[in-house]
FIKOLNU-606241 format. One record per residue: x, y, z of N, C-alpha, C in turn; residue in one letter; residue number from 1. Coordinates in pm, 1 decimal. Example, Ala and Ser with C-alpha at 12.3 -4.5 7.8 and 13.67 -1.06 7.14 Angstrom:
% residues 2
(node (1319.0, -569.0, 780.0), (1230.0, -450.0, 780.0), (1320.0, -330.0, 780.0), "A", 1),
(node (1285.0, -225.0, 708.0), (1367.0, -106.0, 714.0), (1290.0, 3.0, 787.0), "S", 2),
This chain:
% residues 220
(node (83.4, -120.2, 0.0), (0.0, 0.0, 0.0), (86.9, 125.3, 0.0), "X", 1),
(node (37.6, 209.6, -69.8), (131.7, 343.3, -65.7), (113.4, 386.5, 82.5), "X", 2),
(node (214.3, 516.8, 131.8), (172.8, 567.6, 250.4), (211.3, 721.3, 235.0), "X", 3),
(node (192.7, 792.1, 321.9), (197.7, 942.3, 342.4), (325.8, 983.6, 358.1), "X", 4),
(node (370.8, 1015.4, 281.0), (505.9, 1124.5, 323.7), (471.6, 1237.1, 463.7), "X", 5),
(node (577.6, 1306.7, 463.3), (505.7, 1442.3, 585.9), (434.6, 1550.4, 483.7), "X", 6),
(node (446.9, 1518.1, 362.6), (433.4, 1681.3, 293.3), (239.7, 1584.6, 323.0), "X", 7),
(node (241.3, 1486.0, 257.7), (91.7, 1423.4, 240.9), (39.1, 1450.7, 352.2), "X", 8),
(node (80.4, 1405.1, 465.9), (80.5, 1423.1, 603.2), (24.5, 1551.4, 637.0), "X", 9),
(node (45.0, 1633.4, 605.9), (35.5, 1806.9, 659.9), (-93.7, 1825.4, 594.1), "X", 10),
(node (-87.9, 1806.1, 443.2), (-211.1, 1805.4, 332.6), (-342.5, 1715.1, 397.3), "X", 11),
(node (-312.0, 1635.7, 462.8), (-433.4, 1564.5, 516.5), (-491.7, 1670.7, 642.2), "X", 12),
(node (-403.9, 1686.0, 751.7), (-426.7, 1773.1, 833.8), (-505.5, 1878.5, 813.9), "X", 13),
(node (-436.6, 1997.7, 733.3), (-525.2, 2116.9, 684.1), (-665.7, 2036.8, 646.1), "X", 14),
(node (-667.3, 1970.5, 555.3), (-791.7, 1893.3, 469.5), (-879.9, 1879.9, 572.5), "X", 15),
(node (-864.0, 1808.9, 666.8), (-987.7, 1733.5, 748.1), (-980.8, 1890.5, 847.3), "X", 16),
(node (-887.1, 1967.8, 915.8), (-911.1, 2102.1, 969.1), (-997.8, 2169.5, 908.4), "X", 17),
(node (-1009.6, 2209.5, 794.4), (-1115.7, 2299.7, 683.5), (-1194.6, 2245.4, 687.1), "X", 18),
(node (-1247.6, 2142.1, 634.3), (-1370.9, 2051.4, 664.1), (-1443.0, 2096.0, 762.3), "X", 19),
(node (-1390.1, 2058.5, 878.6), (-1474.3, 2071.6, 1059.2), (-1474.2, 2223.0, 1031.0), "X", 20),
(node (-1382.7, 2284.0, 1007.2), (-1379.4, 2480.4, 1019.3), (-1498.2, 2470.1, 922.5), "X", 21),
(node (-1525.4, 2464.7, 811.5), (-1590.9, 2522.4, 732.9), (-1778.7, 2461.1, 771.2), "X", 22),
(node (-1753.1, 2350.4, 828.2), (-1889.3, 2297.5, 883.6), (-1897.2, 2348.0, 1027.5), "X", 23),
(node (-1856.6, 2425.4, 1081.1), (-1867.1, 2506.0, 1196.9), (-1928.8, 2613.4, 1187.7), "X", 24),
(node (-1819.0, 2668.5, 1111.0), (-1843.0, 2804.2, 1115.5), (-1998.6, 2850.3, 925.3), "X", 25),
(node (-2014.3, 2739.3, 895.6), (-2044.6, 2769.8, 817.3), (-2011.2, 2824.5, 708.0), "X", 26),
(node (-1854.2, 2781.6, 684.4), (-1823.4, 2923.2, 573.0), (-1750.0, 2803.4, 442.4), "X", 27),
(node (-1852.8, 2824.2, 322.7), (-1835.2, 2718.0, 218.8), (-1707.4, 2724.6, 109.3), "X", 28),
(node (-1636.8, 2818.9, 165.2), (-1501.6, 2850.8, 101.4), (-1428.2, 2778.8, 200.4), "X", 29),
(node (-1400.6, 2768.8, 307.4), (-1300.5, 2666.5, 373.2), (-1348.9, 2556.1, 355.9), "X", 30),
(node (-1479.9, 2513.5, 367.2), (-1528.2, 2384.2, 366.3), (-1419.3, 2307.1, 237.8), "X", 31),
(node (-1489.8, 2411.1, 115.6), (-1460.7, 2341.7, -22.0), (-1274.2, 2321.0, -27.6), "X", 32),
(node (-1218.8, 2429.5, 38.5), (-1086.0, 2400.8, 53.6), (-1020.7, 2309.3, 58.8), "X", 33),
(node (-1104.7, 2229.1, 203.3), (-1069.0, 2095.6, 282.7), (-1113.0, 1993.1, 163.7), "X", 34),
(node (-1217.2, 1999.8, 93.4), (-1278.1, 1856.4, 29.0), (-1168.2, 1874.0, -90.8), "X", 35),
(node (-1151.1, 1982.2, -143.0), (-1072.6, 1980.3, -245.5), (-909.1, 1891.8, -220.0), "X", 36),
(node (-840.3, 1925.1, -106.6), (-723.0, 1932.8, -57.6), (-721.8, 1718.3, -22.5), "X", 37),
(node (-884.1, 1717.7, 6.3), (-876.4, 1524.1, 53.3), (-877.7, 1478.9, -106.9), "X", 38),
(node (-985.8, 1550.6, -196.5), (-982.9, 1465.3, -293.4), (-865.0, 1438.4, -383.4), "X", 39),
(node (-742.0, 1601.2, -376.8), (-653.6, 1576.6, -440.2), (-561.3, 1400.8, -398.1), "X", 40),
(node (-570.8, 1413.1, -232.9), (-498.3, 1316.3, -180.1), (-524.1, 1154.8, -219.2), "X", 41),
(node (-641.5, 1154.9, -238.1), (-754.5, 1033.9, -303.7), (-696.3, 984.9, -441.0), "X", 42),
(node (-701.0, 1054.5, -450.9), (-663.6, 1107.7, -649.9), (-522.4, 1014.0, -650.4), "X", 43),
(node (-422.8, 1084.0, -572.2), (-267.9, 1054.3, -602.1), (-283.5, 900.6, -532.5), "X", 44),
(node (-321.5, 916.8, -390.8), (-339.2, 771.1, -338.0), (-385.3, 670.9, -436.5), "X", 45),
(node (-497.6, 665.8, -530.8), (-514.2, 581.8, -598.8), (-428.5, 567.5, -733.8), "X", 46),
(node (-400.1, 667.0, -776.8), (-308.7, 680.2, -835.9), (-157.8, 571.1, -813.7), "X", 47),
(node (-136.9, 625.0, -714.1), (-25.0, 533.3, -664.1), (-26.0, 382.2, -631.5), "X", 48),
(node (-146.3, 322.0, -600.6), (-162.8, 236.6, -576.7), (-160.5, 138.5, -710.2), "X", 49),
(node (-191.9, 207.6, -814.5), (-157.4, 144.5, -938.8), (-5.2, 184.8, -1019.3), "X", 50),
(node (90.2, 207.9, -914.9), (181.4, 268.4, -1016.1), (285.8, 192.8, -1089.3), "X", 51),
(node (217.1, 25.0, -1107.9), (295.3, -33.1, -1122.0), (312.7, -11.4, -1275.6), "X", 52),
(node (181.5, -2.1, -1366.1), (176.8, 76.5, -1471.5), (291.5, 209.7, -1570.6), "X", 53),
(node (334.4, 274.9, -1440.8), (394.2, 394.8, -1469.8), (540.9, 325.9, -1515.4), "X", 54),
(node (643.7, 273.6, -1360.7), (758.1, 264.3, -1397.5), (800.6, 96.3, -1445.0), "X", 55),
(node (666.6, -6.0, -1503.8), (758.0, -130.1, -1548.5), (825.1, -124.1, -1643.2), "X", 56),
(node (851.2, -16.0, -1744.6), (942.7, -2.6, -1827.8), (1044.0, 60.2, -1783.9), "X", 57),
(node (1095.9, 72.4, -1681.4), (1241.9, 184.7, -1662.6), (1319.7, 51.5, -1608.4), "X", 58),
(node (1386.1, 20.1, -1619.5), (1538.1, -88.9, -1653.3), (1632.8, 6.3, -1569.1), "X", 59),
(node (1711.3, -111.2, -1478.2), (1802.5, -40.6, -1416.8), (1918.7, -101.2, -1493.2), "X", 60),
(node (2088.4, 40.2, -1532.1), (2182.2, -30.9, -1563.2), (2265.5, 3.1, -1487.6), "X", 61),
(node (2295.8, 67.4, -1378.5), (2358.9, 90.4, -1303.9), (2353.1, 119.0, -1167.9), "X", 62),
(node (2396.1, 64.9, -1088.8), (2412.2, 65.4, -917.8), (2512.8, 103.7, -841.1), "X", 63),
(node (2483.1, 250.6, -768.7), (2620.3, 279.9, -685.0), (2576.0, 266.1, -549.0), "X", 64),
(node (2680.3, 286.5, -475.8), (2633.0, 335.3, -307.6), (2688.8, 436.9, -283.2), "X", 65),
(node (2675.6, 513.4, -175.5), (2783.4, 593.7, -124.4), (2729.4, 592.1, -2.2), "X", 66),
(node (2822.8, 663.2, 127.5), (2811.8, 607.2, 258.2), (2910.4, 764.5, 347.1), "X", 67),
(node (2824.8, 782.2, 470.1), (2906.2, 895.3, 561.2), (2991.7, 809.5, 687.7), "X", 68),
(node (3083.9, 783.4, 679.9), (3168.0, 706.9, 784.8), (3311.0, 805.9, 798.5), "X", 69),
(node (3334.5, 753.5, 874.7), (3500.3, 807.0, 946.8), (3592.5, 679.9, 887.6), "X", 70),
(node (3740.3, 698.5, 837.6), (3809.2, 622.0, 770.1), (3847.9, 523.6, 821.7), "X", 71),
(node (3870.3, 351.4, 746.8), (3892.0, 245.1, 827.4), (3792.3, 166.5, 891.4), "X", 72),
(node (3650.4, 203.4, 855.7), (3505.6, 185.4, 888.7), (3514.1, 27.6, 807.2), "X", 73),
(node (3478.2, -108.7, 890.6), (3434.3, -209.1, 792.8), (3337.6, -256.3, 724.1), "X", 74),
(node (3275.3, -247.1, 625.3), (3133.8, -356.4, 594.9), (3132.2, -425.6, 490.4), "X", 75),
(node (3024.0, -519.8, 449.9), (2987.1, -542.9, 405.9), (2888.3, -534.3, 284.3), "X", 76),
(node (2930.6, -611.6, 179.6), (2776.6, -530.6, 57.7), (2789.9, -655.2, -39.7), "X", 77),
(node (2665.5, -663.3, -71.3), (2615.0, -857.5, -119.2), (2483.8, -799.4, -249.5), "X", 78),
(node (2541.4, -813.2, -348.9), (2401.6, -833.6, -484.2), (2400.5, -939.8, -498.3), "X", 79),
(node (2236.3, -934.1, -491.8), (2215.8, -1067.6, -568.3), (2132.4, -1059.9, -721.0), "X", 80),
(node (2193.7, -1115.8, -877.1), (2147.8, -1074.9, -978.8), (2060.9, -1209.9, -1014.4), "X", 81),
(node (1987.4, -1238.2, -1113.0), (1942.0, -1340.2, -1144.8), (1911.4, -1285.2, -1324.1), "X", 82),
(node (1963.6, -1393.5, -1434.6), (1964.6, -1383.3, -1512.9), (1814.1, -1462.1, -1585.0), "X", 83),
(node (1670.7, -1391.5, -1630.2), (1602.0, -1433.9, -1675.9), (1577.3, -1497.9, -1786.8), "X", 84),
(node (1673.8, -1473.3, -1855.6), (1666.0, -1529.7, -2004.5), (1709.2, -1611.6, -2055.5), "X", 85),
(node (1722.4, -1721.5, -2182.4), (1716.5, -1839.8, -2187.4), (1890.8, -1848.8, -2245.4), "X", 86),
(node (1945.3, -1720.0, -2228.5), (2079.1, -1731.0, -2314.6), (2174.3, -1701.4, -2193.4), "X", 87),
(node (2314.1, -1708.7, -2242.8), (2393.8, -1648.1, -2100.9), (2431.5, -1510.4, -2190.7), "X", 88),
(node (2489.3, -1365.9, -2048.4), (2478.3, -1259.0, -2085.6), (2611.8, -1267.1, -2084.2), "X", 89),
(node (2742.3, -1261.8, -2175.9), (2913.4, -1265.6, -2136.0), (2887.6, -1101.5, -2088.6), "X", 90),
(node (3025.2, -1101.7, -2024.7), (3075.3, -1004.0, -1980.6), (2946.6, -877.8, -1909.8), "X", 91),
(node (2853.5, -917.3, -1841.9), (2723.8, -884.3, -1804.8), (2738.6, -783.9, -1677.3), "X", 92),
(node (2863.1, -802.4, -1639.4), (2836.4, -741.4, -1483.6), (2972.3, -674.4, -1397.0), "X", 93),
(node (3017.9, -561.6, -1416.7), (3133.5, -523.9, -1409.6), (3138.0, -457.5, -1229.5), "X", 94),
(node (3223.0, -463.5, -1097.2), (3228.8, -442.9, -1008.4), (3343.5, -342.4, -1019.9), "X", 95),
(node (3342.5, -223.4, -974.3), (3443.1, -120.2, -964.2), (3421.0, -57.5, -849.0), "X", 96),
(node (3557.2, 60.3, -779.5), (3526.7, 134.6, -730.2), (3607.7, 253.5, -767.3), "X", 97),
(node (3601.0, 355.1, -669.2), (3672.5, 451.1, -700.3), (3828.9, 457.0, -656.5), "X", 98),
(node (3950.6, 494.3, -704.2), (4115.3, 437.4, -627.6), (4084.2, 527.3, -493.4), "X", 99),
(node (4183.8, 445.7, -408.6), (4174.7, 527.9, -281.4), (4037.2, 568.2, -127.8), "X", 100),
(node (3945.2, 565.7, -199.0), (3823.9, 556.0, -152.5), (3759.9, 428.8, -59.5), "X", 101),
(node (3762.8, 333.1, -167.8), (3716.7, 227.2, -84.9), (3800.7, 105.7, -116.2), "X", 102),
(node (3835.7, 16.3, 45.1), (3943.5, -67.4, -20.3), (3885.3, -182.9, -3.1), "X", 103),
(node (3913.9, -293.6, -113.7), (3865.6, -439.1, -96.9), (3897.1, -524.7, -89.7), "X", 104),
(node (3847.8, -667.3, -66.9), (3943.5, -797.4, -22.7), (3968.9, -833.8, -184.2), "X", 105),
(node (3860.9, -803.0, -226.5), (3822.1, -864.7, -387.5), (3912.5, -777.2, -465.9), "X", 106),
(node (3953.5, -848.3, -599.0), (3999.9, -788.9, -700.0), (3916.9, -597.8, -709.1), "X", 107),
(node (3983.4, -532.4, -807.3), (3903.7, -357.1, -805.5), (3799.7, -386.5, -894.3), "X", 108),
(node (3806.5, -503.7, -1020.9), (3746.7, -472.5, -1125.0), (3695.8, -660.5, -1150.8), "X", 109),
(node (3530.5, -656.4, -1165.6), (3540.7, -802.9, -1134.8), (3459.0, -810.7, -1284.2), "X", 110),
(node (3473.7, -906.4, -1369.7), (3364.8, -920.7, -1492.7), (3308.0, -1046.9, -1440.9), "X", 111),
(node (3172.7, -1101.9, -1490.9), (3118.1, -1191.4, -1482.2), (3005.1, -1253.7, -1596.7), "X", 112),
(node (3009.6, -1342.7, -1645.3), (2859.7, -1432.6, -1698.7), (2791.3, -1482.4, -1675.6), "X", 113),
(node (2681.1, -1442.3, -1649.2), (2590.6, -1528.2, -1598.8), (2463.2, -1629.8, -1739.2), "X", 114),
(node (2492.7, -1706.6, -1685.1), (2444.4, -1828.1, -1735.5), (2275.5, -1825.3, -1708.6), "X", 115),
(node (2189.8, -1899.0, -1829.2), (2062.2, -1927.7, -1859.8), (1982.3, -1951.4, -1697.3), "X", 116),
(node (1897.4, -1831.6, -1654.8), (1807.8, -1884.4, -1542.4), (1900.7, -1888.1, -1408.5), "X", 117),
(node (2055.3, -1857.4, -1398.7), (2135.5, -1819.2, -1275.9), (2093.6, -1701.2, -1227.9), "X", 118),
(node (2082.3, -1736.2, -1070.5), (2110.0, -1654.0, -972.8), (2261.6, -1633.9, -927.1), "X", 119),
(node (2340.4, -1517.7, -945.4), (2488.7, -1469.0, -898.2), (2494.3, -1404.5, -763.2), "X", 120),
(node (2535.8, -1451.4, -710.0), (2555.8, -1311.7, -532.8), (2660.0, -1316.9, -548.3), "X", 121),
(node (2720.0, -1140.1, -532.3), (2843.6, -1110.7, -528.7), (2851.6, -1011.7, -386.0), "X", 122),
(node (2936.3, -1110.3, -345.8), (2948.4, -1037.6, -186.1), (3082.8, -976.5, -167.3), "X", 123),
(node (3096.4, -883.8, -62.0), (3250.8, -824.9, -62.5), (3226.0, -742.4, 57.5), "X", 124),
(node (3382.7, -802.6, 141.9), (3431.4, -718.7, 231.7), (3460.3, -615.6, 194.0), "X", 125),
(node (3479.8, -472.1, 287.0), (3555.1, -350.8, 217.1), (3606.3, -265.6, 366.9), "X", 126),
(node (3684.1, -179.8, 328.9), (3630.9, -63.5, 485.7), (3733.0, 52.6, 345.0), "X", 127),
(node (3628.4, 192.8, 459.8), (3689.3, 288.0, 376.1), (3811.9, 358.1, 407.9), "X", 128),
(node (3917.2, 414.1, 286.7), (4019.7, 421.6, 265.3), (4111.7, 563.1, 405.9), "X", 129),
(node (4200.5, 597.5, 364.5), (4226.5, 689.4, 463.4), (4201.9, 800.3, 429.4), "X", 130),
(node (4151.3, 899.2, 504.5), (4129.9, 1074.8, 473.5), (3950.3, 1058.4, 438.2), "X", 131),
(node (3899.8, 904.3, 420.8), (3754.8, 894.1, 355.0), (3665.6, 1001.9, 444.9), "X", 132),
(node (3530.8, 1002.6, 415.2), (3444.1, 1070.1, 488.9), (3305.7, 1031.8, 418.2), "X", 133),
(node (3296.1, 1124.7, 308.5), (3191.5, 1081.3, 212.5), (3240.3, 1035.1, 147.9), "X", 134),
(node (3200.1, 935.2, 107.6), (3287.3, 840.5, -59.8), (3205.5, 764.8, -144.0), "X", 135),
(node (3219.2, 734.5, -265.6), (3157.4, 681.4, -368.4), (3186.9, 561.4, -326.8), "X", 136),
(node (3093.1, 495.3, -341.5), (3142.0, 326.0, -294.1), (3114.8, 249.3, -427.6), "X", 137),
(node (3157.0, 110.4, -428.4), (3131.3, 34.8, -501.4), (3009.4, 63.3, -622.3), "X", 138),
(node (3033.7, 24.7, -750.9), (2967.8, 57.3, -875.3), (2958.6, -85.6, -911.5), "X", 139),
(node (2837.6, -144.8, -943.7), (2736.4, -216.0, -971.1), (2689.3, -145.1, -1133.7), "X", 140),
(node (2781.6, -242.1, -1291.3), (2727.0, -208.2, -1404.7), (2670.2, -311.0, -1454.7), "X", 141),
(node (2555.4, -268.3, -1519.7), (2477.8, -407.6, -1587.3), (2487.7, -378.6, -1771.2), "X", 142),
(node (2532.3, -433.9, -1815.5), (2559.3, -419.5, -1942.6), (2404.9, -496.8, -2069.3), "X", 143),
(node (2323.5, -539.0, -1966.8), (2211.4, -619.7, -2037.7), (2099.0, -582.8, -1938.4), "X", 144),
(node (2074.8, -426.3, -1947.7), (1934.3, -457.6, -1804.4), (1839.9, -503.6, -1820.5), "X", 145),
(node (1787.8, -567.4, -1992.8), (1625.9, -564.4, -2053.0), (1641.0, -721.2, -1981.7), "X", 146),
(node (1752.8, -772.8, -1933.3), (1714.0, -929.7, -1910.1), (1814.1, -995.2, -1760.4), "X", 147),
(node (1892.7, -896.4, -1764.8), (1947.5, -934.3, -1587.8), (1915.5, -862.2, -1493.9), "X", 148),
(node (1890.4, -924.3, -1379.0), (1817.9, -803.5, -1280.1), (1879.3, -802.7, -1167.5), "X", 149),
(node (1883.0, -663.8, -1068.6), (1911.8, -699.8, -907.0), (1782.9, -743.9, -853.0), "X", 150),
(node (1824.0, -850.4, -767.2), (1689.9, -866.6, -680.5), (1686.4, -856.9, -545.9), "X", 151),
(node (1802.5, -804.8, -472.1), (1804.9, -781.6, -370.4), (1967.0, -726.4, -314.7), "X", 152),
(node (1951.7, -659.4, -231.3), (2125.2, -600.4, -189.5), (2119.1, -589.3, -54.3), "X", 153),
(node (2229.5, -664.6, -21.1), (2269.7, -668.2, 167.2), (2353.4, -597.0, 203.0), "X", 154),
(node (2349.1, -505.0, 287.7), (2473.9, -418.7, 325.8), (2482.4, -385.7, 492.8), "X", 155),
(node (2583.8, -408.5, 502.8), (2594.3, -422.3, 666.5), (2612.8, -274.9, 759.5), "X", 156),
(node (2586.2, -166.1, 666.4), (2617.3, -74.1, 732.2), (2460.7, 26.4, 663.7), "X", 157),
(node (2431.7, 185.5, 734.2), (2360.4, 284.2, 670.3), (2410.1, 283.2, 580.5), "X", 158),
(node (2336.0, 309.2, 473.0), (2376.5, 337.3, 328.5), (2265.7, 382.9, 232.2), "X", 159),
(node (2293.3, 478.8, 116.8), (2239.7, 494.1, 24.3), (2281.2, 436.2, -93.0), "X", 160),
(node (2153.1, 371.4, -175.1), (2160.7, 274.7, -282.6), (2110.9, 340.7, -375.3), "X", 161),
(node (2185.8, 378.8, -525.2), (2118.7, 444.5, -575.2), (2109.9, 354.3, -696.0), "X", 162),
(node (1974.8, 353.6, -803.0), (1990.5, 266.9, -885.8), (1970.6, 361.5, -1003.1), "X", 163),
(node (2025.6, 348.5, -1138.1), (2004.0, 464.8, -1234.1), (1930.9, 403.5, -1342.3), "X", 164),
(node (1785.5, 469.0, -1393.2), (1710.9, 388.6, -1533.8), (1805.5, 401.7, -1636.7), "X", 165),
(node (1791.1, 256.9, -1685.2), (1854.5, 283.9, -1839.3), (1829.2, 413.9, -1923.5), "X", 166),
(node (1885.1, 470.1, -1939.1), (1859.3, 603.2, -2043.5), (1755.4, 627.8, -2124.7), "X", 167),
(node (1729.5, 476.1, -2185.6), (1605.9, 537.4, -2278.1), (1490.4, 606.3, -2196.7), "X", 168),
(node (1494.6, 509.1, -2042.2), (1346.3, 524.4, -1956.2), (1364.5, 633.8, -1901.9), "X", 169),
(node (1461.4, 743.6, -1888.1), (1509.2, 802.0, -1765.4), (1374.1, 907.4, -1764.8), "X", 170),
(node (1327.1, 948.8, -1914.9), (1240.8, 1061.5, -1942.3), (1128.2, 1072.5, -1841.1), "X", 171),
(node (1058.2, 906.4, -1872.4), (923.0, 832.6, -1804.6), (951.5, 877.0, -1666.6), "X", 172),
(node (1042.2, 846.7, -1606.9), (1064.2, 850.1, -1430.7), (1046.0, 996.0, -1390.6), "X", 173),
(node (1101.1, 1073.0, -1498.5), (1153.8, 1237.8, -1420.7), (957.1, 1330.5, -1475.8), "X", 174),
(node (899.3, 1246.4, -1519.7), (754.4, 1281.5, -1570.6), (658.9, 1238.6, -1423.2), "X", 175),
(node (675.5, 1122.2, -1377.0), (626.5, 1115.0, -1240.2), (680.3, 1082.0, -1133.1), "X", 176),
(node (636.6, 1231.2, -1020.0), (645.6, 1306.7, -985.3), (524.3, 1265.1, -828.9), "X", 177),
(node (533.5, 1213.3, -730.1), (374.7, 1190.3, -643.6), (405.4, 1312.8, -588.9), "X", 178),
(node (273.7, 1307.7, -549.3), (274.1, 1454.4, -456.7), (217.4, 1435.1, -329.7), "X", 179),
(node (341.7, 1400.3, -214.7), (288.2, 1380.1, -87.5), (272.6, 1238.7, -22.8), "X", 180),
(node (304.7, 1132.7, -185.9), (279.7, 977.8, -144.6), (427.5, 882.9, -162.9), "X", 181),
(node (412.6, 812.5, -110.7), (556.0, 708.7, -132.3), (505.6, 592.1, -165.4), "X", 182),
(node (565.5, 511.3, -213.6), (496.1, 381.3, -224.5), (651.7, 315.0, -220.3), "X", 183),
(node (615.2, 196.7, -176.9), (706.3, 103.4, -193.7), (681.7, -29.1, -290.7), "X", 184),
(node (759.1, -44.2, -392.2), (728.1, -138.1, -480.3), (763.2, -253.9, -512.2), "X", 185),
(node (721.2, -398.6, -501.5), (791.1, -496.5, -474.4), (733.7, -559.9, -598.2), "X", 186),
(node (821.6, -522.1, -725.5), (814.2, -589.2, -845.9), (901.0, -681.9, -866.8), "X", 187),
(node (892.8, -807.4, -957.1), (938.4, -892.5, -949.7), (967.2, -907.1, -1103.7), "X", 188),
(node (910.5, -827.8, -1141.0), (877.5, -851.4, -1325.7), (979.7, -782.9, -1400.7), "X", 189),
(node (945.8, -685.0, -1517.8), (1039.4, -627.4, -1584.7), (1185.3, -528.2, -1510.1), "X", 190),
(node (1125.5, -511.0, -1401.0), (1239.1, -438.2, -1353.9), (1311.7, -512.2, -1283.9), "X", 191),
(node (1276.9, -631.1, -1197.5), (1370.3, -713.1, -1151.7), (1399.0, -676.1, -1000.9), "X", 192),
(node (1330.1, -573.0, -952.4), (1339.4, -479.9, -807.9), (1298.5, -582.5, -729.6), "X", 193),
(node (1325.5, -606.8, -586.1), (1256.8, -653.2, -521.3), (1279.9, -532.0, -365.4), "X", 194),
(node (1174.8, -495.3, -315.3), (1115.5, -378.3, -244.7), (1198.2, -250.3, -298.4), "X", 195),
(node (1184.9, -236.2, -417.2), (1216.4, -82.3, -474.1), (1152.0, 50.1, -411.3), "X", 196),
(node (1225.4, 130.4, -386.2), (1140.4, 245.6, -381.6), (1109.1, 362.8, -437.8), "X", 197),
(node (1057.5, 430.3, -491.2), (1052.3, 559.1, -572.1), (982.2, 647.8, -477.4), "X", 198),
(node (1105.3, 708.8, -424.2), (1069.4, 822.3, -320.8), (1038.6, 904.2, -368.5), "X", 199),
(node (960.0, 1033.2, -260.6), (936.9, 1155.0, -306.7), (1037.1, 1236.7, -333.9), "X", 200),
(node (1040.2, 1352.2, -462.7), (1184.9, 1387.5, -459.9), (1146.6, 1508.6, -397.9), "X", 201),
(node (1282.7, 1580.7, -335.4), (1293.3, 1740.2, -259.7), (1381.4, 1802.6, -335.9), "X", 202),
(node (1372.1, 1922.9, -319.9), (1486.4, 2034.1, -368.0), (1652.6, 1931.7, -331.0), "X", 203),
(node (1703.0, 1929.0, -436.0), (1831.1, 1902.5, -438.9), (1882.2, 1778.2, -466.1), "X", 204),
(node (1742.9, 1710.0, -507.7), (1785.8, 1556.2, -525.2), (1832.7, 1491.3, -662.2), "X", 205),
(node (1885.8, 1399.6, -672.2), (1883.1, 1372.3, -811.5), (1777.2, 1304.2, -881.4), "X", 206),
(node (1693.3, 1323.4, -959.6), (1580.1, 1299.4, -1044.4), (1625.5, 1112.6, -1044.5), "X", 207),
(node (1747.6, 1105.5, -1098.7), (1739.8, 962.6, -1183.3), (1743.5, 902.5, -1092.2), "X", 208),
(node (1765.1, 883.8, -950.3), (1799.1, 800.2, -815.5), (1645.5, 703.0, -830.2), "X", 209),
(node (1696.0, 590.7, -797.3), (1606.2, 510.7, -761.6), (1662.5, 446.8, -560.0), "X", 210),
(node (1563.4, 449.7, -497.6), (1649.5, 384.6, -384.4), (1606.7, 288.8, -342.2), "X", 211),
(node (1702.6, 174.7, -284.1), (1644.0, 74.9, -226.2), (1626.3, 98.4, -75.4), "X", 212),
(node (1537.9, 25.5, -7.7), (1529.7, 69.4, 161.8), (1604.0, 6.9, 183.4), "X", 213),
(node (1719.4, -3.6, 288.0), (1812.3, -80.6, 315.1), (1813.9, -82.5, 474.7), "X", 214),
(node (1887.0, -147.6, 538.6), (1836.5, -153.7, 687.9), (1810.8, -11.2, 767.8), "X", 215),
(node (1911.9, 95.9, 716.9), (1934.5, 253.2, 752.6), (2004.7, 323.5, 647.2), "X", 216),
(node (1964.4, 455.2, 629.0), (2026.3, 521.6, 540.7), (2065.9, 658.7, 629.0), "X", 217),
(node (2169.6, 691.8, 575.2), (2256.1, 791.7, 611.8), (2161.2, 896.6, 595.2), "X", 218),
(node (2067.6, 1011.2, 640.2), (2056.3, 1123.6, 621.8), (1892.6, 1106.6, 586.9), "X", 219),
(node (1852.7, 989.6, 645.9), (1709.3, 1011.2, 638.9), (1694.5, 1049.0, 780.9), "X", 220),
């Protein structure tokens, strides 16, 4: 089920306030205020509740993290991909990071194939480098998104997961826009998400971010 952001949150408040004000006091300009202000909420709520419609075409091809720690910090971070299609994808799945930033047990640069109907988990120790603070973490590239998918990511620390639509879709995503609602989306289908989220965006965010909920995120 979708749920209320605070902005929705506030919008409900006034709404049902005008209502009672305007059936109080009698005055059919606040009344209509309030009904207007619920039905918009109605509107998007149902709206949202079908939004599976909107984003099953946006394809993710790329996955970063980034993370606020003090340097020498250890964790953990685990994808798991699963290849749907009846062929194998070569060279499908490239692991990088940035030099200096984040250091790993694993090779810097990992390629992989995944094979007809495989599930891959790629797990990796790391801790961040010296002088770190904010840092780009590990990069997650998918070179085939119409048919390999993430379906889930473990990370042992707060973190932000950002997932980027393939380019063609990016247009579709930055077109909707909720106003006041969040939903959390647990598609299994073309996008390959499993509990995706398409948050509300605020002043300063990046449009193309997709995020996953992850146990804690830095700066919510």
């Amino acid at each position: 089920m979708p749920y209320l952001t605070r902005r929705g949150q506030y919008i409900s408040i006034i709404s049902v306030a005008s209502i009672f004000t305007g059936l109080i006091t009698s005055n059919i300009f606040i009344f209509f205020v309030g009904v207007a202000g619920a039905s918009i909420l109605i509107f998007y709520f149902n709206w949202m509740a079908n939004f599976r419609s909107v984003i099953k075409n946006i394809y993710i091809d790329r996955v970063e993290s980034s993370i606020h720690v003090v340097e020498g910090v250890e964790f953990n971070i685990s994808f798991k991909l699963s290849n749907k299609s009846s062929y194998t994808i070569p060279r499908a799945v490239i692991i990088d990071r940035p030099v200096g930033r984040v250091v790993c047990d694993e090779p810097v640069v990992d390629v992989y194939d995944v094979r007809p109907n495989e599930s891959l988990i790629l797990s990796y120790k790391a801790y961040t480098g010296v002088g770190s603070s904010m840092w780009k973490g590990l990069t997650l590239a998918i070179y085939d998104p119409l048919n390999l998918f993430v379906e889930s990511i473990d990370i042992s620390l707060p973190i932000f997961i950002y997932g980027y639509p393939y380019p063609k879709f990016r247009d579709g995503l930055i077109r909707h826009k909720p106003l006041g609602i969040s939903r959390i989306l647990n598609l299994q289908s073309r996008t390959g998400l499993e509990f995706m989220e398409l948050r509300e965006y605020i002043y300063g965010d990046d449009y193309r971010m997709i995020h996953w909920p992850s146990t804690a995120r830095y700066g919510d």
